[in-house]
C-alpha positions in Angstrom: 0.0 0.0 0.0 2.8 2.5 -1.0 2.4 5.0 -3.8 2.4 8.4 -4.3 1.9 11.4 -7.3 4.0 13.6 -8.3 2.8 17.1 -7.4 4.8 17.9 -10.5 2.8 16.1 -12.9 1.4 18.2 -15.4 -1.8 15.7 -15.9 -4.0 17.6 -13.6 -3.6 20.7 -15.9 -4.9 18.1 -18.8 -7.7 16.8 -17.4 -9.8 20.0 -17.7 -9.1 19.7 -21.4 -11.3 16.8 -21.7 -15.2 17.3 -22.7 -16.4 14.0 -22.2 -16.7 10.8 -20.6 -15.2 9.4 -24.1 -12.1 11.6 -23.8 -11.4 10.4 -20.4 -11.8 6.5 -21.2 -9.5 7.6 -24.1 -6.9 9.2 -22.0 -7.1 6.7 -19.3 -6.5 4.1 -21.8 -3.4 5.6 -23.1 -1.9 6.5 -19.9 -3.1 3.4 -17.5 -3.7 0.4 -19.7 -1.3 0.7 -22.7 1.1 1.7 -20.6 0.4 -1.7 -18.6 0.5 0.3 -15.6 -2.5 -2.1 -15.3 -1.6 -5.1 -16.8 -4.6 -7.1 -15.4 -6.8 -4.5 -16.3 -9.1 -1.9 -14.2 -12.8 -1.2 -13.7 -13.4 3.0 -13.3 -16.8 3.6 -11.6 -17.7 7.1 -11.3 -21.4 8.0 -9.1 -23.4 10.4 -7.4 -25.8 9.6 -4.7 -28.6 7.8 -6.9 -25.7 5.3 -8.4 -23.6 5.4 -11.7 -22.6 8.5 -13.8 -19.7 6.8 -15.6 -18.2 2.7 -15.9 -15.9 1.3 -18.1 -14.2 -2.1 -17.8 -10.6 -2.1 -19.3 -8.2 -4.3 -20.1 -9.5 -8.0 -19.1 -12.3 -7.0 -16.9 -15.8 -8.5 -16.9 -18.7 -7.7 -15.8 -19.8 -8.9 -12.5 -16.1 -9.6 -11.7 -15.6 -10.3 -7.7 -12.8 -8.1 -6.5 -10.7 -8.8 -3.3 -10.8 -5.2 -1.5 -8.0 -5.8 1.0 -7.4 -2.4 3.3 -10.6 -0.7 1.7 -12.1 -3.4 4.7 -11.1 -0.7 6.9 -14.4 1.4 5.6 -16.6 -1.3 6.3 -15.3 -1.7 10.0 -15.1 1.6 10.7 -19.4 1.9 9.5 -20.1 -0.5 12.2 -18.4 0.6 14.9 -19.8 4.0 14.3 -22.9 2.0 14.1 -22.6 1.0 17.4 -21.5 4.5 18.5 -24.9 5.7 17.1 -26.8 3.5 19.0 -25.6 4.3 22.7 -23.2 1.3 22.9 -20.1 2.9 22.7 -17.7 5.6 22.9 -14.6 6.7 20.4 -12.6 8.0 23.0 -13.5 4.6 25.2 -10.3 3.1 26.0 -9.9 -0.9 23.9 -9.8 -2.2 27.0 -12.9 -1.3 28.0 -14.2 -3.8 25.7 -11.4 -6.0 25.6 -10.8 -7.2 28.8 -7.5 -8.9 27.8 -6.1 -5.7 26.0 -3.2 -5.0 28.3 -1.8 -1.6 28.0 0.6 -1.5 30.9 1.5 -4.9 30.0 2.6 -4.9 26.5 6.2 -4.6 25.7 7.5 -1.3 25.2 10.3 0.7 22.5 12.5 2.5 24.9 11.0 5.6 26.7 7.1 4.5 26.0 5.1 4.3 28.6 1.9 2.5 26.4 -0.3 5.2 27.7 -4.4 3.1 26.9 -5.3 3.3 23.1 -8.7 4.5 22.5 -11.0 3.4 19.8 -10.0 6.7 18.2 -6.9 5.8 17.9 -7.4 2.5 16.2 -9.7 4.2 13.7 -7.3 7.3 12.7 -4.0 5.0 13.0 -2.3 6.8 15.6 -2.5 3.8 18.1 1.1 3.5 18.2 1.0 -0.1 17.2 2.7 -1.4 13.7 1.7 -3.7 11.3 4.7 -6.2 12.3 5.0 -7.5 8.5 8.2 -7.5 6.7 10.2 -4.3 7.5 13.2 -3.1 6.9 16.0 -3.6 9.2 16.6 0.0 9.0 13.3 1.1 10.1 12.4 -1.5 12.5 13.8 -2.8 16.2 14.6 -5.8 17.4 11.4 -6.0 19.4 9.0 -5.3 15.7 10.9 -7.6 14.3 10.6 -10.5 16.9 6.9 -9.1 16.4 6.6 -9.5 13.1 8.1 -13.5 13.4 5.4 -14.0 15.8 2.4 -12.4 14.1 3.3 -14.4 11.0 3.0 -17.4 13.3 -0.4 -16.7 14.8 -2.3 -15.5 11.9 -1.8 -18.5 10.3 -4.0 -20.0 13.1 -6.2 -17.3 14.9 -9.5 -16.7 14.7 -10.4 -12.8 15.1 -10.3 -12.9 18.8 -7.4 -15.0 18.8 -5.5 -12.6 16.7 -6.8 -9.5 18.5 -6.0 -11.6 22.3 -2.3 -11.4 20.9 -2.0 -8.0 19.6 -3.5 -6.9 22.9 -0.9 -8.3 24.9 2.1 -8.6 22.8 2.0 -6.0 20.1 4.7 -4.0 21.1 4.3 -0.3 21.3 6.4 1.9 19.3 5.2 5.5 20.3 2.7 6.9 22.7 -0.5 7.0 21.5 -2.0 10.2 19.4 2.0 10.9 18.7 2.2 9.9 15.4 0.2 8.2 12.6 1.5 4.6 12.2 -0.1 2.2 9.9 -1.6 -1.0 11.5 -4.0 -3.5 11.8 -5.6 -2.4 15.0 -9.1 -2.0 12.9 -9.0 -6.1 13.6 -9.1 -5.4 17.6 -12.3 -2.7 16.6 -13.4 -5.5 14.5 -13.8 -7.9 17.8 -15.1 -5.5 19.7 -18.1 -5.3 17.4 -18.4 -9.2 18.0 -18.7 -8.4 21.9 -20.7 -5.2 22.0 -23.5 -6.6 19.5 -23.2 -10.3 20.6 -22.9 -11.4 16.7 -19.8 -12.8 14.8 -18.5 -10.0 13.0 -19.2 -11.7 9.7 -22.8 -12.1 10.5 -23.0 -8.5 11.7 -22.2 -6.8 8.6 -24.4 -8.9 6.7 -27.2 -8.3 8.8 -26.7 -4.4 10.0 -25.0 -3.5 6.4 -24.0 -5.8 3.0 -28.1 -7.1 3.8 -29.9 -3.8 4.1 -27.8 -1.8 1.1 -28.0 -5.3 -0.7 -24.4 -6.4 -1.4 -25.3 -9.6 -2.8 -21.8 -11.0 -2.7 -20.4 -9.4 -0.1 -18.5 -11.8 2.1 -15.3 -12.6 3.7 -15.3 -16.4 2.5 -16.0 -16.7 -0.9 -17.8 -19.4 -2.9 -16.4 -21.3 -5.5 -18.5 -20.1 -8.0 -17.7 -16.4 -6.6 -13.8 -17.1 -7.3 -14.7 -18.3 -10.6 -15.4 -14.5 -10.6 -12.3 -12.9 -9.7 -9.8 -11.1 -12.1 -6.6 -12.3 -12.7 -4.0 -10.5 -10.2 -0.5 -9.6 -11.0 2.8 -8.3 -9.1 5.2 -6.4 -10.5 8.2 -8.9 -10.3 10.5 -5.8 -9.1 8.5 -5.8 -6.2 9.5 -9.4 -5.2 12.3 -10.5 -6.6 16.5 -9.2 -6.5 17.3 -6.7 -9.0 20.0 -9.6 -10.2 17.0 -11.8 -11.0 14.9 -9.2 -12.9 16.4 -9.9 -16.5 15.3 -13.4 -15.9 12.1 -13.2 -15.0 8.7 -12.0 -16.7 7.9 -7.8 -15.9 5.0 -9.1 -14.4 3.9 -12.6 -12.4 0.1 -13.7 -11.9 -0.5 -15.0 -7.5 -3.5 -15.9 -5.7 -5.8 -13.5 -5.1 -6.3 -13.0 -1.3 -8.8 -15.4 0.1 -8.0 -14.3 4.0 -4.7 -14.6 5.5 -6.3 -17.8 7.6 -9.0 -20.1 6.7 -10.7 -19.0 9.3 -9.3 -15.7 10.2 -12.6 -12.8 9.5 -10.7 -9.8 9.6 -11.1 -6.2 10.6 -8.2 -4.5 8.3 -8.7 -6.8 5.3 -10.6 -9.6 3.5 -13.7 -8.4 2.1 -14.8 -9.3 -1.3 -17.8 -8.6 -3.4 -18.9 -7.3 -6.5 -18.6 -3.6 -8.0 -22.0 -3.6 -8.2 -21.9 -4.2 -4.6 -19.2 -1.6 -3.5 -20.6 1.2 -5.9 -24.0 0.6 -3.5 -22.2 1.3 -0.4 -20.3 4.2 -1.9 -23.8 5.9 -2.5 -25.4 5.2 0.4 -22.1 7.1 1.9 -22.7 9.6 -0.7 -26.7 9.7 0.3 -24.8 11.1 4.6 -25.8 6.8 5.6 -28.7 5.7 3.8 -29.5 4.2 0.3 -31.3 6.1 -2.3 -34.2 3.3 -1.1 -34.0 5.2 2.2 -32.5 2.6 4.0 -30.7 3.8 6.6 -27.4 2.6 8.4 -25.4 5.0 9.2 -26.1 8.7 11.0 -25.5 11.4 8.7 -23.4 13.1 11.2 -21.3 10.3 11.6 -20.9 9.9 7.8 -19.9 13.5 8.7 -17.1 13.0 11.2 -15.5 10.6 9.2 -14.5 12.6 7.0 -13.4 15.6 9.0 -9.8 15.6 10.1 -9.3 13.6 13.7 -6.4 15.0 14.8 -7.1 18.7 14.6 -6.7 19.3 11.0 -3.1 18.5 10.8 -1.6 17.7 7.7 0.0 14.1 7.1 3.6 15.6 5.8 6.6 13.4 4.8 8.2 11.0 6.0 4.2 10.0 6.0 4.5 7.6 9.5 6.2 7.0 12.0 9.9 5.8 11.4 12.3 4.8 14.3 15.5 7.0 14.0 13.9 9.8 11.2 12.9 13.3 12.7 9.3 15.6 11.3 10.4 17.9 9.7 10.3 21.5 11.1 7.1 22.9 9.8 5.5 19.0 9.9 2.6 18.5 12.7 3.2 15.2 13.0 4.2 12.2 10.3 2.1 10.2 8.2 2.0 7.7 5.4 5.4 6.5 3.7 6.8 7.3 0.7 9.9 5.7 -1.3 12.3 7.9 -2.5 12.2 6.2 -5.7 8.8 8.2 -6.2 9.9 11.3 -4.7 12.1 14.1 -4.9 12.9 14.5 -0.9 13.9 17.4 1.0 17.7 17.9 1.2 19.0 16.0 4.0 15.7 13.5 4.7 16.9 11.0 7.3 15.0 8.8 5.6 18.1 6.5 4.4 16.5 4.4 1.2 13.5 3.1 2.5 10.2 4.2 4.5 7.3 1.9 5.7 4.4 0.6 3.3 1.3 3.0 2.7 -0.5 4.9 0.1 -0.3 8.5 0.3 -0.1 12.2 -2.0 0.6 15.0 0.2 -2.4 17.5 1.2 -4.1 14.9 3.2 -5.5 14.7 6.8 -7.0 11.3 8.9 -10.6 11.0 9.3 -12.1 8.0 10.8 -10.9 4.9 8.5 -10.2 7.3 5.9 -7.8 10.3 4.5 -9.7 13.3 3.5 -7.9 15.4 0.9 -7.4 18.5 3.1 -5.5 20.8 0.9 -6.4 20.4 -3.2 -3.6 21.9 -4.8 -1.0 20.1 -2.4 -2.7 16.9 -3.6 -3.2 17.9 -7.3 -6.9 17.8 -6.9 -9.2 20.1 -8.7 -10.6 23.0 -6.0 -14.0 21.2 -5.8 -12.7 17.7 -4.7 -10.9 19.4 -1.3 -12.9 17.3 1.3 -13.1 14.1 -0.1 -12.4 10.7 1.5 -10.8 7.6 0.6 -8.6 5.0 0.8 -6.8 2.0 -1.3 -6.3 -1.4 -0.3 -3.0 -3.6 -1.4 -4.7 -5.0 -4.4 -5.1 -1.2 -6.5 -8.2 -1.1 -5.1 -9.2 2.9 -4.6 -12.3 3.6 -3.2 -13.6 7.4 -2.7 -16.5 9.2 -1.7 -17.4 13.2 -0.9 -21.1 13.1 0.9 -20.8 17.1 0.3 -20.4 16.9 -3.6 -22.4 14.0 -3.4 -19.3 12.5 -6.3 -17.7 9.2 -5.6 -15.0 7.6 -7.7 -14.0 3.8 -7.8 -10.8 2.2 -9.5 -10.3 -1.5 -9.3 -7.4 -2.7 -10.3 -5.7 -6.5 -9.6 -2.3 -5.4 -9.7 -0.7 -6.2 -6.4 0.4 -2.7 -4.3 -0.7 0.9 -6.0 3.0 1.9 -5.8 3.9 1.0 -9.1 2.8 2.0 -12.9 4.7 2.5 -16.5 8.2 2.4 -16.6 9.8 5.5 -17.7 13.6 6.5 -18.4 16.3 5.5 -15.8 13.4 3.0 -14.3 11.1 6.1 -13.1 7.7 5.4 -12.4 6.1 7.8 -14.7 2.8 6.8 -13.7 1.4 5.2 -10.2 -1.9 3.1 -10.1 -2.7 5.5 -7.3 -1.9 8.2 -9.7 -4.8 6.7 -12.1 -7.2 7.3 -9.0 -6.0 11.1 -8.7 -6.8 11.7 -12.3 -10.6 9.8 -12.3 -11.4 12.1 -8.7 -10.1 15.4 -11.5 -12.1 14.1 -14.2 -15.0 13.4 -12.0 -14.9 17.0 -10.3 -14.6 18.5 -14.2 -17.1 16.4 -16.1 -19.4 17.1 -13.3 -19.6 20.3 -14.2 -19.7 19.8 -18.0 
């Protein structure tokens, strides 16, 4: 989940050339899909709050296709536990351990000089916990205690059920700042996740089918998909740079087709990731996010005024300013309110003098951006080369290219679903520059959107 755009590409200036729908599929054609930025192809769904504007399957997509939605799971958990929140049962600012009588704050083990002050259900939602994601990081960035982590989480998940998993990262996820310090990426929406399971008194699986994917209709929704349902599913590719030594790459194909996800465990229902469904299914809960919580049926699940506060800023309107998280050993810098989502260097021109060394953690991130509640809100438009009218709207990408977008104000919401493992790559250009990102294909749908709206 690492990406970013270039605030120096010139595309946002050429997006308000286009006059039509047409141009667009044309451009995005061109630029996304000959390129073979997406080489297994890419559904674009544009809507407003009574359902589709604009669709076009490219490349090898079909229609009804099942799409794997990884990290856009985070959207879903985050609904019901403001669900929940709606309905009396709980607090953001109650403390995890509140409902989770095995979350051990005081307990867990510690990075030098943090005192694992309680994480609130805030916290979990915005990504400021002060927990990691314990998965494969580099030496450089991580300690010897993530890294025992990260053996141990790789362990458990194999195994776990939901409060399994949640038990363990409650107890032995080791802190690495204070709570509300920074914004770290994690999987703590998996601990929010169980404590749906114990405030409602349902499986979280059953849950969302019965307070969400059943009321708005999601037909295929589901973490555990049929066989006939991954007949469905698109053929996903990695970019064999990604995975393989540089020594190898002359070898090997540019790209290599792997699994799509079907959970991380057999039996693991997850909080961060796992979802699957249609686009039929995620363009009906992107309107009935556009509609402030209800379906244009008038089906309500949602408040509007929680639709609302999840996409205001939740820590104060601060900015999310390289090095994008939290990084043992790198400093903010000066002007920075505190650090958010990581960017390589290979896809960005850093400040002189960075401490960055050559790598920063995973995530998906263009500057301008602020944390809502399970979702970045593009804060400042011209920071994130955004057209003026699309300041304020929220989103976020899960590991597969899937982008998913929505602005109750505008009442515009853009989809692009791509199976292309990790938004952080796109067409090759001179020297091996990325010269276009698959997040970067999202960027210029939410500009085309914004202008054609208009049209």
């Amino acid at each position: 989940m690492l990406s970013v755009v270039d605030e120096t590409d010139d595309d946002w200036g050429s997006i308000t050339t286009l006059g039509s729908w047409d141009d667009f599929d044309d451009f995005f054609q061109q630029k996304y899909i000959d390129s073979e930025c997406f080489a297994s192809g890419c559904t674009v769904v544009v809507t407003n709050a009574d359902g589709v504007v604009h669709r076009r399957r490219f490349g090898g997509h079909k229609d009804g296709s099942i799409f794997c939605v990884y990290s856009v799971t985070k959207i879903v958990t985050t609904i019901a536990c403001l669900q929940l929140r709606d309905a009396g049962k709980l607090r953001l600012d109650d403390p995890l351990s509140t409902h989770l009588p095995y979350w051990l704050d005081e307990a867990r083990p510690t990075e030098e000089g943090v005192s694992a002050t309680p994480i609130t259900i805030r916290h979990a939602l915005n990504h400021t916990s002060g927990l990691g994601y314990y998965a494969s990081l580099d030496k450089v960035l991580t300690s010897p205690l993530e890294r025992a982590a990260a053996k141990a989480k790789s362990k458990i998940a194999k195994t776990a059920d939901l409060a399994g998993f949640s038990n363990w990262l409650g107890r032995d996820g080791p802190a690495l700042f204070e709570p509300g310090a920074h914004f770290g990426y994690s999987d703590v929406h998996t601990a929010v996740a169980h404590i749906v399971e114990r405030v409602s008194g349902m499986g979280f699986e059953a849950y969302l089918q019965q307070h969400i994917f059943g009321p708005l209709g999601m037909v295929d929704a589901t973490f555990k998909s049929s066989e006939a349902q991954r007949a469905r599913f698109n053929t996903l590719r990695v970019d064999t740079s990604l995975i393989a030594p540089s020594c190898c790459l002359p070898c090997l194909p540019r790209f290599i087709p792997i699994k799509q996800d079907l959970n991380e465990a057999p039996n693991m229902v997850r909080g961060d990731g796992g979802l699957k469904g249609s686009m039929e299914d995620w363009v009906k809960l992107n309107c009935c996010l556009l509609n402030g919580g209800a379906s244009k049926d008038g089906v309500r699940i949602l408040s509007s005024e929680s639709v609302a506060e999840m996409c205001t800023s939740s820590v104060g309107g601060k900015e999310l300013t390289a090095p994008f998280t939290y990084n043992r050993g790198a400093t903010m810098q000066p002007d920075a309110a505190m650090p958010s989502f990581g960017i390589h260097p290979a896809f960005l021109e850093l400040p002189s003098g960075a401490p960055l060394g050559t790598r920063c953690r995973w995530c998906s991130h263009w500057p301008g951006q602020t944390v809502g509640l399970g979702v970045l809100v593009a804060q400042d438009a011209a920071r994130a080369t955004l057209l003026d009218r699309a300041a304020g709207i929220a989103w976020w990408v899960g590991m597969g290219s899937t982008c998913f977008g929505f602005h109750p104000e505008a009442k515009v919401g853009v989809l692009v679903y791509g199976t292309h493992a990790s938004p952080l790559g796109g067409a090759m250009g001179g020297k091996g520059r990325k010269t276009t990102t698959r997040l970067g294909a999202f960027r210029d749908t939410i500009n085309a959107a914004f202008h054609l709206d208009r049209q």
